[in-house]
C-alpha positions in Angstrom: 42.2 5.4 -4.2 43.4 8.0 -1.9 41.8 11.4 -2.4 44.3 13.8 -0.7 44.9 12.3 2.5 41.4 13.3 2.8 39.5 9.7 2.4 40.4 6.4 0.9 37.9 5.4 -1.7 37.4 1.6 -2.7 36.0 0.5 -6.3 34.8 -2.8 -6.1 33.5 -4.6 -9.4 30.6 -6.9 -8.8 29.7 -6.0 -5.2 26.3 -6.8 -3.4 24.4 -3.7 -3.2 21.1 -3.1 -1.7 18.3 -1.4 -3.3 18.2 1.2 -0.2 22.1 2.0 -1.2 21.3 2.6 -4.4 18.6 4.8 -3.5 20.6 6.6 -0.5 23.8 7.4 -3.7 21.1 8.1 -6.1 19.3 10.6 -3.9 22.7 12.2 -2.6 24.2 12.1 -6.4 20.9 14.4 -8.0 20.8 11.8 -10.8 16.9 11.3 -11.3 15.9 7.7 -11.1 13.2 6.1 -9.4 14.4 6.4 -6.1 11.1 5.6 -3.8 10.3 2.3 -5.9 12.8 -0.4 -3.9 11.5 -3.2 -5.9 12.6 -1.9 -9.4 16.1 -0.6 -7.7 16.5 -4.4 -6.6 15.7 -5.9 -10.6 17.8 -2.6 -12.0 20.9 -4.5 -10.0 20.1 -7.7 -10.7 19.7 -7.0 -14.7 23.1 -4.8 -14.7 25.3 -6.9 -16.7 28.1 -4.6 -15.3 27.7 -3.0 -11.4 30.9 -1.1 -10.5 31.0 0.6 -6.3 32.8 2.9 -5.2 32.9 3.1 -1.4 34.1 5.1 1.9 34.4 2.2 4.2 31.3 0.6 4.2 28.8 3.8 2.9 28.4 3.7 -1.5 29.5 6.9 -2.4 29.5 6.0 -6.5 28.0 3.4 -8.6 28.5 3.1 -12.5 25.8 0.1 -13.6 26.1 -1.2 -17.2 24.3 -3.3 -19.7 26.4 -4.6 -22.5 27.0 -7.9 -24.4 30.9 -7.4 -23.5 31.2 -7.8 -27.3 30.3 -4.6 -29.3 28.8 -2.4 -27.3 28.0 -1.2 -23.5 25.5 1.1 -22.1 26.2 3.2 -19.0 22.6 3.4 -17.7 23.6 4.8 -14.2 26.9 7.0 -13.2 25.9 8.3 -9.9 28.8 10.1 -7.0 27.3 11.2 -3.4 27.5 14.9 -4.0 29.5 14.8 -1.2 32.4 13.8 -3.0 31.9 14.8 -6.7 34.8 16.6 -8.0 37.2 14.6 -6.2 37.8 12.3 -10.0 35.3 9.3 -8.7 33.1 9.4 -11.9 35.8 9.5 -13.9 37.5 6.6 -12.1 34.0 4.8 -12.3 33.9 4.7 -16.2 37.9 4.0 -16.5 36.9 0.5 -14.9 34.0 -0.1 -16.9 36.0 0.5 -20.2 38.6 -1.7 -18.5 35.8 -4.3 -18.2 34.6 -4.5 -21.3 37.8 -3.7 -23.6 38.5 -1.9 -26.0 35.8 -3.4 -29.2 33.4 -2.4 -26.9 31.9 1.0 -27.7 30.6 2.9 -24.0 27.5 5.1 -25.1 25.3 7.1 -22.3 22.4 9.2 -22.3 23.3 12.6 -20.2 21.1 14.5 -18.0 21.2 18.3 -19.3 23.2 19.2 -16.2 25.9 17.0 -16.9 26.4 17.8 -20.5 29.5 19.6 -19.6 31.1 17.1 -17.5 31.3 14.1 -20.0 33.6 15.7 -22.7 36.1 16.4 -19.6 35.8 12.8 -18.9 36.6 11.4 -22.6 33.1 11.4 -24.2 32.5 12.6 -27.7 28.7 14.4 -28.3 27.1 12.4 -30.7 24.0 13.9 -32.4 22.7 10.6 -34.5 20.5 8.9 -31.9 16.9 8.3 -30.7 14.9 7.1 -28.3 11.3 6.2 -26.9 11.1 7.4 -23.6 9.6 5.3 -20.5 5.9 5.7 -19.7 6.4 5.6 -16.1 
């Protein structure tokens, strides 16, 4: 994808990615994850069902990682762009290939940090106020 002459993005599906890339795009994205613990960055790629990359030659810039039974339904644990190139329509080009990915009977659900509450309407999400959860102890 070509961002205004500017830079030439590349979305891979499937790509090896190391848990020190994933920590580099989570720390430059803001997202809040457990950046500092390699080990669980390693198993959180190896137990995605669904890892889509987004790259600027060989740096991750983006990274949409997915679990989902390709069936009925698909959760997007991790959308994550460098902050570096936010608002340049790599998030939304992200979660366009993971729908792509799992189809149409799939249903894409996310939890959203407060910060991004706004941004995932723009995108194509609807609010939905009938869920619960039981957060993580660590």
């Amino acid at each position: 994808m070509n961002f205004s002459g500017e830079i030439v993005i590349d979305f891979k599906i499937g790509a090896t990615v190391t848990a020190e890339e994933l920590s580099d795009v989570f720390k430059m994205s803001g997202i809040r994850r457990p950046v500092d613990d390699l080990p669980r960055l390693q198993r959180m790629i190896e137990q995605a069902d669904l890892l889509i990359t987004a790259w600027d030659r060989q740096t991750l810039v983006g990274v949409a990682r997915a679990i989902t039974d390709f069936s009925y339904c698909c959760y997007l644990s991790d959308l994550a762009v460098n902050k570096d190139y936010q608002k340049r329509g790599i998030g939304k080009e992200l979660v366009r290939l993971v729908q792509e990915e799992i189809g149409d009977e799939v249903m894409l659900l996310l939890l959203s940090a407060p910060a991004a509450m706004e941004y995932y309407p723009r995108i194509g999400f609807d609010k939905v106020e009938n869920g619960f959860i039981i957060h993580r102890k660590k």
